[in-house]
C-alpha positions as CSV (number, residue, x, y, z in Angstrom):
1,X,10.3,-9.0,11.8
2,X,11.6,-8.0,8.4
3,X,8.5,-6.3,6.4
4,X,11.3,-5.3,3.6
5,X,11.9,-8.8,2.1
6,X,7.9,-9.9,1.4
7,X,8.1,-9.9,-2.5
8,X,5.4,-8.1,-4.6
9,X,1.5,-9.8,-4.5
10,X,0.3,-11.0,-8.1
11,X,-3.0,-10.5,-6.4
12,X,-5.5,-7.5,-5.5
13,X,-5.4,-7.9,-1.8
14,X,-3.6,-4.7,-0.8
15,X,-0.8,-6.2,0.8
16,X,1.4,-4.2,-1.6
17,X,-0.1,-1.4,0.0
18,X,0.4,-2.4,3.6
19,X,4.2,-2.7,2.4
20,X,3.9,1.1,1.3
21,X,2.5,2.1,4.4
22,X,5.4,0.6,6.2
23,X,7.7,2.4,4.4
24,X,5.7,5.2,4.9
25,X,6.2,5.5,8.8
26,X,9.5,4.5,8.6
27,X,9.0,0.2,9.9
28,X,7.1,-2.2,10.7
29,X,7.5,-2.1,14.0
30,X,6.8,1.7,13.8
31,X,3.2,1.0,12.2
32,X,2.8,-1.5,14.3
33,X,3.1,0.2,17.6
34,X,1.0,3.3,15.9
35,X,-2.0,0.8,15.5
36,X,-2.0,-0.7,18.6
37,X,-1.4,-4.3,17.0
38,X,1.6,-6.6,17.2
39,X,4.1,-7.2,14.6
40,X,3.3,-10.4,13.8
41,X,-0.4,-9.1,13.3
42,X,1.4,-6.4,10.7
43,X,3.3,-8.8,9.1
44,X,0.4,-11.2,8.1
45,X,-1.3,-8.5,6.4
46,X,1.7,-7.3,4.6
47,X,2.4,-10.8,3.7
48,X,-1.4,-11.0,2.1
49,X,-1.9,-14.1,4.7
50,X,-5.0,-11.9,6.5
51,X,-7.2,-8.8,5.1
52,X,-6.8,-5.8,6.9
53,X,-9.3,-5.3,9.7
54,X,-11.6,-2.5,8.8
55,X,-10.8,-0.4,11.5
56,X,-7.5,-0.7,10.7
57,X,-7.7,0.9,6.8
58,X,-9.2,3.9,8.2
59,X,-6.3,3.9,10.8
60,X,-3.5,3.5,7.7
61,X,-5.1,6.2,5.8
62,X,-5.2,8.4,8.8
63,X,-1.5,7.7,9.9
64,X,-0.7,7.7,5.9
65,X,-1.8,11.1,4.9
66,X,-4.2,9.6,2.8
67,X,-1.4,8.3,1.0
68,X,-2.5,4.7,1.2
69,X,-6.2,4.6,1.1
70,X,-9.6,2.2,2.5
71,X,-10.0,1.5,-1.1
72,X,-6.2,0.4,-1.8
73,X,-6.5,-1.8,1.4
74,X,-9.4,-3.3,0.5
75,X,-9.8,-3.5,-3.2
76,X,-12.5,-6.1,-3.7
77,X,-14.8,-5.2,-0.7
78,X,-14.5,-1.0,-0.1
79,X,-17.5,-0.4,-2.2
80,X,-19.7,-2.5,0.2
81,X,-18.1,-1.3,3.3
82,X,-17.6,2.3,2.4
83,X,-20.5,3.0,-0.2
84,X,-19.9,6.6,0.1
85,X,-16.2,6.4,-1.2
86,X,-18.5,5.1,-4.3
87,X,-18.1,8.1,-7.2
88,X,-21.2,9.4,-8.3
89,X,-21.8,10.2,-11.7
């Protein structure tokens, strides 16, 4: 599967972010294989077609170094899943 060619998201559904992580471990395949889950399972969430599980962002941010976080995985919904990612003032 080619992860390399999806073209940028207009939207906020971290698929751009998925794409990052890829790159991050080196391919598709690579992240794939790191998560336990098949390509084709990667590629819909690169692709923006599926959200990223939830057990799955706290994987990527593990394998990531942090580099791609919960919140950049799931921007619209990390707040309600996560609340103690929320900042306090």
């Amino acid at each position: 599967m080619n992860f390399d060619n999806q073209s940028p998201s207009e939207n906020t559904d971290g698929s751009d972010h998925v794409r990052r992580a890829i790159k991050i471990v080196g391919s598709g395949v690579a992240l794939a294989e790191r998560l336990g889950v098949t390509p084709v399972s990667l590629n819909n969430w690169a692709s923006g077609k599926r959200p990223v599980p939830i057990i799955r962002c706290v994987e990527i941010e593990e394998i990531t170094g942090g580099q791609v976080t919960r919140k950049q995985l799931r921007p619209d919904d990390w707040h309600q899943i996560w609340p103690e990612l929320r900042e306090k003032y």
